[in-house]
C-alpha positions in Angstrom: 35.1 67.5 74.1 35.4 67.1 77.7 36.0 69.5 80.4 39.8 69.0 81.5 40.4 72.4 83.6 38.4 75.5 84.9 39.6 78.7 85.7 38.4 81.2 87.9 38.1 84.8 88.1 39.2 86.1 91.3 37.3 89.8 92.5 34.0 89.1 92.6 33.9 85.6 91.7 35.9 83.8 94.6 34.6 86.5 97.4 31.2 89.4 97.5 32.2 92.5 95.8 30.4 94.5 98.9 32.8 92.7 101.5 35.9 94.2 99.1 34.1 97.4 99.2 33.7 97.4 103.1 37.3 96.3 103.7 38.7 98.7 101.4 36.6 102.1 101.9 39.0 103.6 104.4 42.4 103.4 102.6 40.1 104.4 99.5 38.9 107.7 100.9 42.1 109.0 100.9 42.9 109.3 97.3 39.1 109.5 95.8 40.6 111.4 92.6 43.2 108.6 91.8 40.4 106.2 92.4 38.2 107.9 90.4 40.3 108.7 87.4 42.2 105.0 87.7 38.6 103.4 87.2 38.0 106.0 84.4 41.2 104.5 82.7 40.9 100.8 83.4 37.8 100.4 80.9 39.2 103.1 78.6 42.8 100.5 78.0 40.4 97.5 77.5 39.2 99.1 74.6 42.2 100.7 72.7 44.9 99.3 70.6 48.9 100.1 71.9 52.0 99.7 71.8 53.8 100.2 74.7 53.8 97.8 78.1 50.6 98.2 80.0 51.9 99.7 82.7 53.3 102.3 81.5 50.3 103.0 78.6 48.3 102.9 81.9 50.7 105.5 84.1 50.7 107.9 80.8 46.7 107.8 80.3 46.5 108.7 84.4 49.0 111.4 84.0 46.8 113.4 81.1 44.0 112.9 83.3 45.5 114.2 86.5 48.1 116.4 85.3 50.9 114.6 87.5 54.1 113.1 85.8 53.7 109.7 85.1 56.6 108.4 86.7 54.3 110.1 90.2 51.5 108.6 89.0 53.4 104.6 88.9 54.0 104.8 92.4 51.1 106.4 93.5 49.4 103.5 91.9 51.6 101.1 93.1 51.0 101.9 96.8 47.7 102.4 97.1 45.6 100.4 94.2 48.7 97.2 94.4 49.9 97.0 97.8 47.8 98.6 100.3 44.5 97.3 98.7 46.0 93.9 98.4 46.0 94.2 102.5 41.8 94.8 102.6 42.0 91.1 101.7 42.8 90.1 105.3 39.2 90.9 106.1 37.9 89.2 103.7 36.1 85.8 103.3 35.6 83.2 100.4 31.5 82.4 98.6 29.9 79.7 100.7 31.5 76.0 99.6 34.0 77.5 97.6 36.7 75.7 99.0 34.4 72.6 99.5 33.9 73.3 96.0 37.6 73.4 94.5 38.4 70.8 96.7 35.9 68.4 95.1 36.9 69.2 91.5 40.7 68.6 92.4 39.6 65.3 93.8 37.5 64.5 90.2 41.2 65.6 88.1 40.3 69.2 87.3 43.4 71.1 87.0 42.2 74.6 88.3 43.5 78.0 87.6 43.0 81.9 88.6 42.8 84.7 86.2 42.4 88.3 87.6 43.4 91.7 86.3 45.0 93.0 89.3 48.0 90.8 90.7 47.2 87.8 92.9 50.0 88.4 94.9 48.9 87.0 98.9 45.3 87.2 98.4 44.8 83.3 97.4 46.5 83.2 101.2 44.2 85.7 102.7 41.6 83.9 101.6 42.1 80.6 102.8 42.5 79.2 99.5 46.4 79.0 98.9 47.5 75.7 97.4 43.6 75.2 95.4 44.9 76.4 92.2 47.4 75.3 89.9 48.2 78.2 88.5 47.2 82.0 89.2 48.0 84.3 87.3 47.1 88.3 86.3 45.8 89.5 82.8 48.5 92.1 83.3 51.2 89.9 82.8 49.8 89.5 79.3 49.9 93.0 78.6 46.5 93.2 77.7 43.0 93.8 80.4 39.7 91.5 79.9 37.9 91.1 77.6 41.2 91.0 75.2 42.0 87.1 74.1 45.7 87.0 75.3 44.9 86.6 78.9 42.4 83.6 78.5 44.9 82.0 75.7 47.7 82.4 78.5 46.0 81.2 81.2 45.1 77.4 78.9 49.1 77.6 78.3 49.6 77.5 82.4 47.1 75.1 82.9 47.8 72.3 80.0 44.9 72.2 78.2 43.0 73.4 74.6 40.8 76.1 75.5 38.0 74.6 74.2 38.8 72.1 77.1 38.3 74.7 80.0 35.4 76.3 81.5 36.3 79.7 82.5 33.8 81.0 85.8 33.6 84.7 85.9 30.7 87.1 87.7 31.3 90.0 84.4 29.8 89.0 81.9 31.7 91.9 79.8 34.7 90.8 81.0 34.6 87.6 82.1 32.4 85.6 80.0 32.6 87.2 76.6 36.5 87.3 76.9 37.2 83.3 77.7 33.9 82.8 74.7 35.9 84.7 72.2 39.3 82.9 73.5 37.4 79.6 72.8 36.9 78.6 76.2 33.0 77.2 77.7 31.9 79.9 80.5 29.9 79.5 83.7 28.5 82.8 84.7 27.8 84.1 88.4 25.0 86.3 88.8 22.5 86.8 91.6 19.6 87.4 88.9 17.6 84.6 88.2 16.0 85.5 85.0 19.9 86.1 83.2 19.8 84.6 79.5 23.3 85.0 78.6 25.2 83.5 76.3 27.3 81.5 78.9 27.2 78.1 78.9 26.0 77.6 82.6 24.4 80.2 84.9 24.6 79.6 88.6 24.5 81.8 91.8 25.8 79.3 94.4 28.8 77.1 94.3 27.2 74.1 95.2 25.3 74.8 91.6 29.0 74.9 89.9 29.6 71.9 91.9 27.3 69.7 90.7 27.2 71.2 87.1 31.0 69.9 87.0 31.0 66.8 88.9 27.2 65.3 89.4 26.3 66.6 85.9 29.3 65.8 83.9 27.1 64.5 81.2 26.5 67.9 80.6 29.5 69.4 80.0 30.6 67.4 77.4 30.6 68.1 73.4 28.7 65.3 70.9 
């Protein structure tokens, strides 16, 4: 079956990690324990089953951790891991050819879409890359974090298309790759190491590899 849409993972994947790192190390510094603690607890709710809305399953986890009230803890969180950190992205600058990139596979009839797990919010904008996509969307609005199914099925609802019809480009292959692979989706994995033998269907560490894996080699990409 051929290729109809791709989706994109946004941190890491449409930008350098280091360049988020950078931008973001200041406002950082001054709450290291949240930071700490919040990163503790982001992999700990990919892995557990609950009930309650993620937000709040996430607020209660940080508030055994830290010993602050959860209701502290939400807008603690809200301020400085949503809205202040969503301001680093002003410093920050797309992968070489990404735009060339997305711009080529919206000329070929792609219909392209974003999946992250924080909120996109302005960063598309920040980016340079507002108007790409044609949808962009958050895992969190799922209620679930990557690697869980939900998000990947939700993002093939938004862009029209079977799952098995979109290729899903992520740089975590935990995340990223295994999560669209178990939500039926082909994968295109970003890594820097040459000698990667995932189970992804395409490895590439450029853009103008993705490029012509989508577009030049369509052959490729398509199911006997």
């Amino acid at each position: 079956m051929k290729i109809k849409a791709v989706g994109f993972d946004l941190d890491g994947t449409l930008y350098p990690n280091y360049q988020m790192f950078l931008c973001s190390f200041p406002s950082l510094l001054a709450v290291p324990r949240l930071m700490y603690h919040f990163g503790k607890v982001r992999k700990e709710i990919r892995t557990i089953v609950y009930d309650e809305e993620l937000h709040d399953k996430q607020a209660e986890l940080l508030s055994a951790r830290m010993g602050v009230s959860p209701g502290k803890i939400r807008d603690r969180m809200e301020y400085h891991l949503y809205r202040r950190w969503e301001r680093s992205f002003h410093c920050i600058r797309p992968f070489a050819y990404v735009k060339e990139t997305l711009t080529a596979l919206r000329h070929h009839g792609y219909r392209l879409g974003v999946l992250s797990d924080f909120p996109i919010g302005n960063k598309l904008h920040y980016l340079g890359l507002e108007g790409m996509f044609d949808c962009a969307l958050t895992s969190e609005e799922s209620g679930y974090l990557k690697p869980h199914r939900v998000p990947f099925l939700q993002l093939a609802n938004r862009l029209e298309a079977a799952p098995e019809e979109i290729l899903y480009v992520g740089n975590s292959y935990r995340y990223d790759i295994i999560g669209a692979s178990a939500a039926g989706m082909r994968t295109a994995w970003l890594t820097r190491k040459k000698d990667e033998k995932g189970g992804a269907d395409f490895i590439f560490s450029k853009f103008r590899e993705l490029k012509h894996y989508l577009i030049e080699g369509s052959e490729s990409i398509i199911h006997v």
